[in-house]
PASEBA-1860 file (N, C-alpha, C; in nm, 3 decimals):
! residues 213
1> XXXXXXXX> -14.024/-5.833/15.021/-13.881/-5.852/15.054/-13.810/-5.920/14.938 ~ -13.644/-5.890/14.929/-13.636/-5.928/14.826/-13.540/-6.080/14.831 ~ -13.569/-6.162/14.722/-13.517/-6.309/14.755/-13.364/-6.284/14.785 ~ -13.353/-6.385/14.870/-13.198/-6.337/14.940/-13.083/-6.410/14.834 ~ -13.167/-6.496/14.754/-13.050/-6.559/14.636/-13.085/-6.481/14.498 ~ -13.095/-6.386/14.519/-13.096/-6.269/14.421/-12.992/-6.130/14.427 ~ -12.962/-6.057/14.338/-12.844/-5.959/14.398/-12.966/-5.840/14.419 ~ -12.911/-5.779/14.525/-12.968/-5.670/14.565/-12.919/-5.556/14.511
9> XXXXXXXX> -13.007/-5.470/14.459/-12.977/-5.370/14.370/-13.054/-5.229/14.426 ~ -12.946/-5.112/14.470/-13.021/-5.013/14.525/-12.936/-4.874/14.474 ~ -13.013/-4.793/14.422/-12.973/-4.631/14.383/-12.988/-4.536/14.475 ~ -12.932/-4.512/14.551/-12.943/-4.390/14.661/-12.954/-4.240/14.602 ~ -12.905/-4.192/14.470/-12.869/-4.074/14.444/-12.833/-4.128/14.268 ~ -12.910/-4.013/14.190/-12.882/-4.024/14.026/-12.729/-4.046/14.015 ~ -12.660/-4.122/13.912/-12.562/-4.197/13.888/-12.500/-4.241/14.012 ~ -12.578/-4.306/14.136/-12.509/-4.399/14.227/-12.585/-4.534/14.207
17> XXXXXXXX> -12.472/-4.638/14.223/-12.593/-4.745/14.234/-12.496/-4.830/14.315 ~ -12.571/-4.928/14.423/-12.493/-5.002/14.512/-12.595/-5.173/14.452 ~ -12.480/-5.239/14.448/-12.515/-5.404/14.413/-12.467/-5.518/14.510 ~ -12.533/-5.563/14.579/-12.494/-5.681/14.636/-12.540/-5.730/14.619 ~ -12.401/-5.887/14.636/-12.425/-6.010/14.583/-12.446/-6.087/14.739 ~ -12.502/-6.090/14.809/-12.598/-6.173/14.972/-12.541/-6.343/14.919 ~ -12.415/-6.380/14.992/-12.365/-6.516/15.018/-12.338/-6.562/15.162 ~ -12.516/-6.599/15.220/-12.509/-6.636/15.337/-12.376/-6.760/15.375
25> XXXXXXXX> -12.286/-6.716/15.490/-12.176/-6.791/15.550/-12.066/-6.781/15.464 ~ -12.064/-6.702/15.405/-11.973/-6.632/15.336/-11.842/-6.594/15.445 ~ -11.729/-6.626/15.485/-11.616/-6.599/15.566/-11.603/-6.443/15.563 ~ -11.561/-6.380/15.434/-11.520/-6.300/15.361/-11.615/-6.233/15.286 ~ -11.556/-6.131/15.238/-11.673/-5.987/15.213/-11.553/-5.935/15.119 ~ -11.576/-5.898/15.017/-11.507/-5.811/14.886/-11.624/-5.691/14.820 ~ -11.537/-5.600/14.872/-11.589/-5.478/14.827/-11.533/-5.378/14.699 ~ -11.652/-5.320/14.648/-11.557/-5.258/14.585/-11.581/-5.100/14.510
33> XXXXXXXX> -11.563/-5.002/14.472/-11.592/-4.887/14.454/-11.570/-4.837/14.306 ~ -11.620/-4.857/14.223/-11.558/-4.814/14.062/-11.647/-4.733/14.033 ~ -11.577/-4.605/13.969/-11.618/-4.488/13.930/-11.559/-4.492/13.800 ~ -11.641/-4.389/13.708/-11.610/-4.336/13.579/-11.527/-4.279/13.532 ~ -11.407/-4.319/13.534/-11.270/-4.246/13.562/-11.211/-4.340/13.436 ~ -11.061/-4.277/13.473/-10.953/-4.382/13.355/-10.942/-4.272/13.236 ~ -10.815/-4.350/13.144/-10.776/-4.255/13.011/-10.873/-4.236/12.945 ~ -10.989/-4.302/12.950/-11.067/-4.287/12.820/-11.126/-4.121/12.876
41> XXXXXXXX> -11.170/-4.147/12.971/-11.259/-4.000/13.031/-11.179/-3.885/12.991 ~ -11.050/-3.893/13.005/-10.936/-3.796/13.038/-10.956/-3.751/12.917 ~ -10.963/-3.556/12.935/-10.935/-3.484/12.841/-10.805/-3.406/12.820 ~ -10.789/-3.283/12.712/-10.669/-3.245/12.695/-10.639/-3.157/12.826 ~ -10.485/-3.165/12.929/-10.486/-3.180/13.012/-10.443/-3.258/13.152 ~ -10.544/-3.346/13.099/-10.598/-3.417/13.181/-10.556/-3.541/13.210 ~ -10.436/-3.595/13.139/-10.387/-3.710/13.088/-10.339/-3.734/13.216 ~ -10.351/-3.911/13.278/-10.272/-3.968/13.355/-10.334/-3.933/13.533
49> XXXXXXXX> -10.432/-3.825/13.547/-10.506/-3.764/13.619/-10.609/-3.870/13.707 ~ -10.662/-3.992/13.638/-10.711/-4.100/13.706/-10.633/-4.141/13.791 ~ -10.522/-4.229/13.714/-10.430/-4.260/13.763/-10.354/-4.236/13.931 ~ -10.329/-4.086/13.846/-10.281/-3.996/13.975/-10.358/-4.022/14.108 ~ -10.528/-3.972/14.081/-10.585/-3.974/14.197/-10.560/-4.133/14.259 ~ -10.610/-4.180/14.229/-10.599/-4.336/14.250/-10.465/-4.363/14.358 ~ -10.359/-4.260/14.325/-10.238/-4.307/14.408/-10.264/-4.221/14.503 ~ -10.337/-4.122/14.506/-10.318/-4.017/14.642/-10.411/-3.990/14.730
57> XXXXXXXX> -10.541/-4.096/14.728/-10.565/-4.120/14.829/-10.551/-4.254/14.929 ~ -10.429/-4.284/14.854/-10.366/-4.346/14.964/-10.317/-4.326/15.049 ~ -10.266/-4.160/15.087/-10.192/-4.116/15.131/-10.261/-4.017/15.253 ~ -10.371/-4.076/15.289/-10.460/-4.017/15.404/-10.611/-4.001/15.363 ~ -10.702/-4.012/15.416/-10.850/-3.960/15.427/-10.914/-4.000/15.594 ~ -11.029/-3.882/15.549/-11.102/-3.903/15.721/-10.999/-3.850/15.798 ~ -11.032/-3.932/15.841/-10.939/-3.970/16.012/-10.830/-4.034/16.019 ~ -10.803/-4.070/15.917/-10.663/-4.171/15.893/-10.583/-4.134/15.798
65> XXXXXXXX> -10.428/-4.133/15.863/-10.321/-4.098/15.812/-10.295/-4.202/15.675 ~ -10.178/-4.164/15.600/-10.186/-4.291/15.473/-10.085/-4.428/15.613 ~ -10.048/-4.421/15.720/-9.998/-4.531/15.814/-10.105/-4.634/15.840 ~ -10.203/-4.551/15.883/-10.293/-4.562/15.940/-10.425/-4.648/15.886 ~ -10.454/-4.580/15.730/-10.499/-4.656/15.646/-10.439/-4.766/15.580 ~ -10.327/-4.826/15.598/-10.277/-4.932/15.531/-10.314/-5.041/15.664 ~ -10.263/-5.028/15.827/-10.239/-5.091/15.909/-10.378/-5.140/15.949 ~ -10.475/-5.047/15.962/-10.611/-5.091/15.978/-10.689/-5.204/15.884
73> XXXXXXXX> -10.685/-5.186/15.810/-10.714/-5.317/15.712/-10.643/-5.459/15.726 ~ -10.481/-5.438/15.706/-10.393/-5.542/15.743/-10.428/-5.608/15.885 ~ -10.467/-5.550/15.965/-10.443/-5.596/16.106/-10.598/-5.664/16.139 ~ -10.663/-5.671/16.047/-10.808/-5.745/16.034/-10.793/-5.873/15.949 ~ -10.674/-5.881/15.914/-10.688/-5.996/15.809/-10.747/-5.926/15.618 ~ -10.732/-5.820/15.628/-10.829/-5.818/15.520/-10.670/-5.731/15.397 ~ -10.721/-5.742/15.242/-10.674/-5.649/15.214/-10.709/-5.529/15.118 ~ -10.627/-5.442/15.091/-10.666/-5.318/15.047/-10.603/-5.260/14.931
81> XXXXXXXX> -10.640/-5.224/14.833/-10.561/-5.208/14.684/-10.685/-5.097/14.608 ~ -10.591/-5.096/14.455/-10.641/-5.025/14.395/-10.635/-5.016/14.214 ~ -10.661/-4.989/14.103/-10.658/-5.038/13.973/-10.712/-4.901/13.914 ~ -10.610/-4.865/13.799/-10.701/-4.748/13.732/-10.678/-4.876/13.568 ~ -10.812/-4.841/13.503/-10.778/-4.908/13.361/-10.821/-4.793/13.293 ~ -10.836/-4.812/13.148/-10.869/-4.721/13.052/-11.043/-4.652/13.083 ~ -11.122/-4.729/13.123/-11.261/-4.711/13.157/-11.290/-4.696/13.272 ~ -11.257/-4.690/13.411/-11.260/-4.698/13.534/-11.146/-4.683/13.601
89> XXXXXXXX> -11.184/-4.732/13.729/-11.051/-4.670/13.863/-11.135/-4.728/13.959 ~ -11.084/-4.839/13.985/-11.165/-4.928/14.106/-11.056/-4.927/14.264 ~ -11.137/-4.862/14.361/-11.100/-4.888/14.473/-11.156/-5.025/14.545 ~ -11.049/-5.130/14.629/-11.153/-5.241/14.665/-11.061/-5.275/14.765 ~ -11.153/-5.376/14.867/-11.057/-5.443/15.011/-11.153/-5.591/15.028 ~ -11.063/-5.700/15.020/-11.111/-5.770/15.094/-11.116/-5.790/15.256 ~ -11.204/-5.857/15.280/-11.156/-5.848/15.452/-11.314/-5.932/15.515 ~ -11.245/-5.986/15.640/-11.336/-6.116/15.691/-11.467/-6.033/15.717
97> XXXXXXXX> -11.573/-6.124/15.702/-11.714/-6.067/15.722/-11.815/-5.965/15.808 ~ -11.695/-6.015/15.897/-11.745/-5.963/16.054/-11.703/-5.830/16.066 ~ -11.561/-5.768/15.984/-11.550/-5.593/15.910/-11.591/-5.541/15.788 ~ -11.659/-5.635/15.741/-11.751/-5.517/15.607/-11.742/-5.398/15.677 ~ -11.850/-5.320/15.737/-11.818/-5.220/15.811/-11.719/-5.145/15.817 ~ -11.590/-5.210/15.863/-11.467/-5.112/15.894/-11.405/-5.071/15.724 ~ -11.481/-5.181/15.660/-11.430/-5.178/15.489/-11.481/-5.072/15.381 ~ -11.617/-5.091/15.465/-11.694/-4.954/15.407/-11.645/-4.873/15.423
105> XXXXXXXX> -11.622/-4.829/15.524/-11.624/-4.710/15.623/-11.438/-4.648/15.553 ~ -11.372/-4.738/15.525/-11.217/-4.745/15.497/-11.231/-4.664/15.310 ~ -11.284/-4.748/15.253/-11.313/-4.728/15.099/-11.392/-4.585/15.045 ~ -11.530/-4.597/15.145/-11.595/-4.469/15.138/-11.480/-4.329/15.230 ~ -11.404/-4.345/15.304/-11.333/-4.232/15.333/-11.230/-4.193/15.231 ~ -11.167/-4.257/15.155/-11.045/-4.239/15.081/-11.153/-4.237/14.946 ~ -11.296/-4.237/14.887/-11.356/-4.174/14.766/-11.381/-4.068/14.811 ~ -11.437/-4.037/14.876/-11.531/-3.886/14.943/-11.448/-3.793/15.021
113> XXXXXXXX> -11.384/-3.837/15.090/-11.264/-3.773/15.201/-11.131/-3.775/15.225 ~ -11.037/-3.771/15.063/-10.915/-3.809/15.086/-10.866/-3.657/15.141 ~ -10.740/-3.703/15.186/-10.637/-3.587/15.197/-10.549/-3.556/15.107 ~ -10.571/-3.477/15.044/-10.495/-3.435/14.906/-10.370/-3.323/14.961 ~ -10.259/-3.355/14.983/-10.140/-3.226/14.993/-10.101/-3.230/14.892 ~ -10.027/-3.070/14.854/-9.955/-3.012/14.759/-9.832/-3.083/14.772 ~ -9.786/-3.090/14.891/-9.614/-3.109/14.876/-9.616/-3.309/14.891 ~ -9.745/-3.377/14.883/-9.728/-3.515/14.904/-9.778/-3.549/14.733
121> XXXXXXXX> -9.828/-3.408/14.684/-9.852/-3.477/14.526/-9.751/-3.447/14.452 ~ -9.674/-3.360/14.510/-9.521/-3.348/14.432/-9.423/-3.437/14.450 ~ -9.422/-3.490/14.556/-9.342/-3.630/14.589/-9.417/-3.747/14.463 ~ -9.524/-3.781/14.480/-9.596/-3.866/14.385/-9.530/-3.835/14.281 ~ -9.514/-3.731/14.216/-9.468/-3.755/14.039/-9.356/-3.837/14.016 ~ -9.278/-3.832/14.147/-9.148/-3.880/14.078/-9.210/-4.049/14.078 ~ -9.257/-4.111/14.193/-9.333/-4.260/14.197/-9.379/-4.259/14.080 ~ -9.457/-4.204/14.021/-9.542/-4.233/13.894/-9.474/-4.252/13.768
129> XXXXXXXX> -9.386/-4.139/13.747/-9.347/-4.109/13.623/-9.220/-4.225/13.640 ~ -9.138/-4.288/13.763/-9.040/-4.385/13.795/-9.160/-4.511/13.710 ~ -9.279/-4.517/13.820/-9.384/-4.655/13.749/-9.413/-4.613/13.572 ~ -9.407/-4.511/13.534/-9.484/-4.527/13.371/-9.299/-4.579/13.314 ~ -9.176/-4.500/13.337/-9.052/-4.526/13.283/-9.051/-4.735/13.273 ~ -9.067/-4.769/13.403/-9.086/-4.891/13.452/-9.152/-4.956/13.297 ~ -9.220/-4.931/13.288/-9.338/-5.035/13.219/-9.287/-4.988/13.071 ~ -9.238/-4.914/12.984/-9.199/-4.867/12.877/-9.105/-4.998/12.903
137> XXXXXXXX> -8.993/-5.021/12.961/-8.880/-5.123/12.954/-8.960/-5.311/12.982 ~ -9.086/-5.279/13.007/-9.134/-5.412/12.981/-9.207/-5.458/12.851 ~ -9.163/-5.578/12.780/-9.245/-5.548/12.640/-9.354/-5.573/12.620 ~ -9.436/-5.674/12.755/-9.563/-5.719/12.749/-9.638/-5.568/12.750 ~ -9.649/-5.514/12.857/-9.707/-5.385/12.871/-9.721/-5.238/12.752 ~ -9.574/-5.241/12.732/-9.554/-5.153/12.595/-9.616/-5.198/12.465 ~ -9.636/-5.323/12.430/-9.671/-5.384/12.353/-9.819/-5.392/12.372 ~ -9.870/-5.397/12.450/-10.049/-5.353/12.479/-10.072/-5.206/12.492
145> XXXXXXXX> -9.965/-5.142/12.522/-10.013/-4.985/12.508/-10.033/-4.952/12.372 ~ -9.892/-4.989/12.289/-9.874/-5.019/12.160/-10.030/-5.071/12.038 ~ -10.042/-5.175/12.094/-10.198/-5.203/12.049/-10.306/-5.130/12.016 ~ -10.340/-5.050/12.164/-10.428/-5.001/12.187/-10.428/-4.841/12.097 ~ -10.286/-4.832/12.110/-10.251/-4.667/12.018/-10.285/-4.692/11.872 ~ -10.236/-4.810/11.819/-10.318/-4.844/11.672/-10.460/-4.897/11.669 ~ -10.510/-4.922/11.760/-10.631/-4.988/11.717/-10.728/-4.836/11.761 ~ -10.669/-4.773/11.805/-10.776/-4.631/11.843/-10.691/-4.490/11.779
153> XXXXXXXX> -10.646/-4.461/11.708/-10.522/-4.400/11.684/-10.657/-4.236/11.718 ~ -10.574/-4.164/11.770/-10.643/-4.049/11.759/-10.755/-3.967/11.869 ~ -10.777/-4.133/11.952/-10.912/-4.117/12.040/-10.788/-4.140/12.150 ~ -10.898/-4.089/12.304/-10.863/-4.120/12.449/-10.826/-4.239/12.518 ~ -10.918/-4.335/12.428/-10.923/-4.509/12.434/-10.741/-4.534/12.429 ~ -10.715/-4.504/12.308/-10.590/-4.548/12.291/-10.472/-4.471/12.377 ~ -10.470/-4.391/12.423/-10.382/-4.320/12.520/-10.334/-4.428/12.624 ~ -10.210/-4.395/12.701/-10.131/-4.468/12.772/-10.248/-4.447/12.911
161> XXXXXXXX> -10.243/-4.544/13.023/-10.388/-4.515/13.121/-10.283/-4.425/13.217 ~ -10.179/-4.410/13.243/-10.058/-4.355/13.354/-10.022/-4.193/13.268 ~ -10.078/-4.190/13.177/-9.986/-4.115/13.062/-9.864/-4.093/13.051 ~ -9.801/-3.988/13.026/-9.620/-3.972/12.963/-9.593/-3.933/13.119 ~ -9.425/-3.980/13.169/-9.375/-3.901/13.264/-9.413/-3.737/13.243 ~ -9.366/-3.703/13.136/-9.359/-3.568/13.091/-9.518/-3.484/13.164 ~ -9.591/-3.601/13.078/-9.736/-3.480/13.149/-9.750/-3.520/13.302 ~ -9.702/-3.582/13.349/-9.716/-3.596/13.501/-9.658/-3.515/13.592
169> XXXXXXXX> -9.526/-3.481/13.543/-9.443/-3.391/13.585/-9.515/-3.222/13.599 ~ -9.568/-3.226/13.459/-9.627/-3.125/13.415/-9.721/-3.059/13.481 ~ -9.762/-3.186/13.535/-9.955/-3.184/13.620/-9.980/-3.045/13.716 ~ -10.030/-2.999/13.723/-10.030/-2.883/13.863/-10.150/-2.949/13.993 ~ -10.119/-2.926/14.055/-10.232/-2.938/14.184/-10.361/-2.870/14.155 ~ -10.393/-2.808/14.124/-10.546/-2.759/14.148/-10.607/-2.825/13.974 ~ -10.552/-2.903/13.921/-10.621/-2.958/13.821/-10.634/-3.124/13.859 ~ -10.542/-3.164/13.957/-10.607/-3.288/14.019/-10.713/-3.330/14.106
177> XXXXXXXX> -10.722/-3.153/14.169/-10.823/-3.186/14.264/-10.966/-3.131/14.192 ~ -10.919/-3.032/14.032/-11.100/-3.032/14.007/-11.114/-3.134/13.977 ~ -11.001/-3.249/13.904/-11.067/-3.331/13.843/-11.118/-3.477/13.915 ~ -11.048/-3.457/14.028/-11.104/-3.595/14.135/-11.281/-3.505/14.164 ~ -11.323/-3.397/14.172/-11.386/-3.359/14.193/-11.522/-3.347/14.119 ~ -11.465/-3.366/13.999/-11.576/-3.382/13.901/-11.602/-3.525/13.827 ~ -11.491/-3.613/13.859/-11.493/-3.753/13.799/-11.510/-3.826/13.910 ~ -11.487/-3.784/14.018/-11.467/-3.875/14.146/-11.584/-3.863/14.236
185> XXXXXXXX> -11.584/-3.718/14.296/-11.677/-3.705/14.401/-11.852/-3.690/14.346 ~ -11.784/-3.589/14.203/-11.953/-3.578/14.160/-11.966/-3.717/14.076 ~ -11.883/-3.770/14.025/-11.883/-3.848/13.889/-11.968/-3.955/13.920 ~ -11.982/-4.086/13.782/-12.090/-4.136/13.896/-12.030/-4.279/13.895 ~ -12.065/-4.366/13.953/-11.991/-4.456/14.076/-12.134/-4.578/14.109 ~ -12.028/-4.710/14.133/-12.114/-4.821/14.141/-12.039/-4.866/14.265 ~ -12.094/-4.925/14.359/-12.057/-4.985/14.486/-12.116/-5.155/14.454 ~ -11.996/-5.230/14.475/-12.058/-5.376/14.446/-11.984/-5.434/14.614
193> XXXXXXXX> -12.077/-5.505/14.650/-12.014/-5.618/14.759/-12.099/-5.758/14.702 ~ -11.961/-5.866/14.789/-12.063/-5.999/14.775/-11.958/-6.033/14.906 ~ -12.060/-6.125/14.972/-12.034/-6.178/15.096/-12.205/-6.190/15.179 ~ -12.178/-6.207/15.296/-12.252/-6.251/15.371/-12.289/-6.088/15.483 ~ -12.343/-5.984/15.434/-12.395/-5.872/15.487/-12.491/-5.858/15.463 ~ -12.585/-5.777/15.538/-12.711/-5.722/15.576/-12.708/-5.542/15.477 ~ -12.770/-5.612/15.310/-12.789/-5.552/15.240/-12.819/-5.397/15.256 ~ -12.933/-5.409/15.352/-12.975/-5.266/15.368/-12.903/-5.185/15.460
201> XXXXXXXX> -12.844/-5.258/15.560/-12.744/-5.166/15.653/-12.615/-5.140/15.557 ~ -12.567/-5.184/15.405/-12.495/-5.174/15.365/-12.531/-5.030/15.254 ~ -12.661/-5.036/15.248/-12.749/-4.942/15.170/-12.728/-4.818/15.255 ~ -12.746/-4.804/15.354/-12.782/-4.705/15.504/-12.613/-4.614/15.480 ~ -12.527/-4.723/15.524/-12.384/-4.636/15.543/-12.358/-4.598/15.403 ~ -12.380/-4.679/15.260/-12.363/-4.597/15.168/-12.395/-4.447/15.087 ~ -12.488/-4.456/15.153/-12.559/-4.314/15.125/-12.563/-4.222/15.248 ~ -12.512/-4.241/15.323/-12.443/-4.143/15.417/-12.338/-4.107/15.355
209> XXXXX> -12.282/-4.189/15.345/-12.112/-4.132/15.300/-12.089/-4.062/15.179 ~ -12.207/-4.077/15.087/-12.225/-4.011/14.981/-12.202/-3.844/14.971 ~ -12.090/-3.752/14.932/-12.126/-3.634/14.945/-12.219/-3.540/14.914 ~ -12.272/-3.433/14.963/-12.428/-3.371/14.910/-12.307/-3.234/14.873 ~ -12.420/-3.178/14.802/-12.387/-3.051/14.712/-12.435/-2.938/14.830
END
């Protein structure tokens, strides 16, 4: 058995790996889902495509509407967000101990089982390309995009992580969903919790939820 003040470390499936951090009396449970995603991955194309996904499965999976998935989390005390950076695209929720479970179960539906519409990812561009306009008029942000475009001039690294309004606009639907499909569903992906859960039942629902080929 393994020492319980040790992190538990388990691979269900080649490039999956689930890590918990076991903090007996732990209130709270933080989960979290990061996959191999972000500008750097992004090819020609493909620009701003992390990003994108990242916003649209917010907007339903499973069994739950995007209402539905916001209110369920909130109404536990817990909360629910999301981060694309240049190297990753982390889905994560905090929430009291006693719903790990409903957290799993919340996180793993919106990686594996979002609801992707045509006419709710055409609404999205204008949100996005409004958020990339947004951040051009801030100088902290422009000024680190800025950075990053000289210190990588030429490579993916340095690309904007939202990319241009322009290519967002541009985007078509069936290139968001190969590419959630090949970076997301097949891509490969680390599951971290720390809190006070029962490692292996956390092992059990993860690799269920895992999609098979």
């Amino acid at each position: 058995m393994q020492d319980a003040e040790s992190p538990y470390f388990h691979s269900p499936e080649p490039g999956a790996a689930l890590i918990v951090d076991r903090m007996p009396g732990a209130r709270g449970v933080a989960m979290g889902l990061w996959f191999s995603a972000g500008s750097a991955w992004e090819g020609e194309g493909e620009r701003g495509l992390s990003h994108f996904v990242e916003h649209m499965v917010f907007k339903g999976a499973g069994d739950r509407d995007a209402e539905q998935l916001s209110r369920v989390v909130d109404r536990e005390g817990g909360y629910l967000n999301a981060f694309t950076e240049r190297d990753t695209v982390c889905l994560h929720c905090l929430i009291p101990a006693a719903k790990a479970g409903l957290a799993a179960s919340v996180l793993t539906d919106m990686a594996f089982r979002p609801r992707f519409d045509p006419a709710e990812f055409e609404r999205e561009k204008d949100i996005i390309a409004n958020e990339i306009m947004s951040a051009e008029d801030d100088l902290e942000e422009a000024g680190h995009n800025e950075f990053h475009a000289m210190s990588y001039p030429g490579q993916a690294v340095g690309r904007r992580i939202a990319g241009t309004a322009e290519e967002i606009r541009a985007a078509g639907f069936g290139s968001l969903v190969d590419f959630y499909r090949d970076r997301f569903a097949r891509g490969e992906l680390v599951m971290t919790v720390a809190g006070d859960v029962d490692p292996e039942a956390v092992a059990s629902s993860f690799a269920e939820a895992l999609p098979r080929e």
